[in-house]
Steps between C-alpha positions, in 0.01 A plus 500: 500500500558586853278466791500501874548182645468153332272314731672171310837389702592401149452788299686716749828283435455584168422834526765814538408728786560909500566657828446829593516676814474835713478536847078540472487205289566171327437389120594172363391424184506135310578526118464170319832351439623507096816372424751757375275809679702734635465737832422785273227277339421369877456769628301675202237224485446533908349785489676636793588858379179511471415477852830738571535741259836601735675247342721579215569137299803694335712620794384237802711273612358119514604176597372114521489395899725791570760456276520769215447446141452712225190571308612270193592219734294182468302342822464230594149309518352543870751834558376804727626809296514762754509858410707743745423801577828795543649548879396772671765532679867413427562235794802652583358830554219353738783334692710821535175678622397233757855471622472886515208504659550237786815733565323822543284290757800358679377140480811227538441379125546853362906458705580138391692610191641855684909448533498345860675869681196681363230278675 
């Protein structure tokens, strides 16, 4: 089943890890590899909703080493399946507002993309 850390360089190749994060901390959880185990299954046997119940299994988005999969998708053995959590913040938005900002303040960066006549 899963556990924290395989002390074994060995059985960590041949384990799948399950990565969760927030900004106050880190889990990574190793789930012994079986062939044909999905994420889902991955993810159920680590244990890690367990340690946060925020995640929702159904709706998250996850990926192997930052490419996303789906929850039926097979790993591989010795794959991190990370689990993201949802933006904040579109990125877009927090552009717009720093751009915003930095032109309220009158800073040069917050004029670079002004038309040149309105500098």
């Amino acid at each position: 089943m899963a556990s924290p850390a395989p002390s074994d360089p060995a059985a960590a190749a041949d384990a799948l890890m399950v990565a969760y994060a927030t900004p106050a901390r880190q889990s990574v959880v190793h789930v012994a590899f079986e062939q044909g185990m999905s994420v889902r299954k991955a993810i159920e046997a680590s244990g890690i909703v367990a340690l946060h119940p925020e995640i929702d299994p159904t709706t998250a988005r996850v990926g192997i080493f930052g490419r996303l999969v789906g929850l039926d998708d097979v790993p591989e053995r010795g794959d991190r399946i990370e689990i993201y959590r949802p933006l904040q913040v579109d990125p877009k938005t927090a552009r717009n507002r720093r751009v915003a900002k930095a032109r309220a303040s009158g800073a040069v960066e917050g004029r670079r993309w002004l038309p040149r006549d309105s500098r």
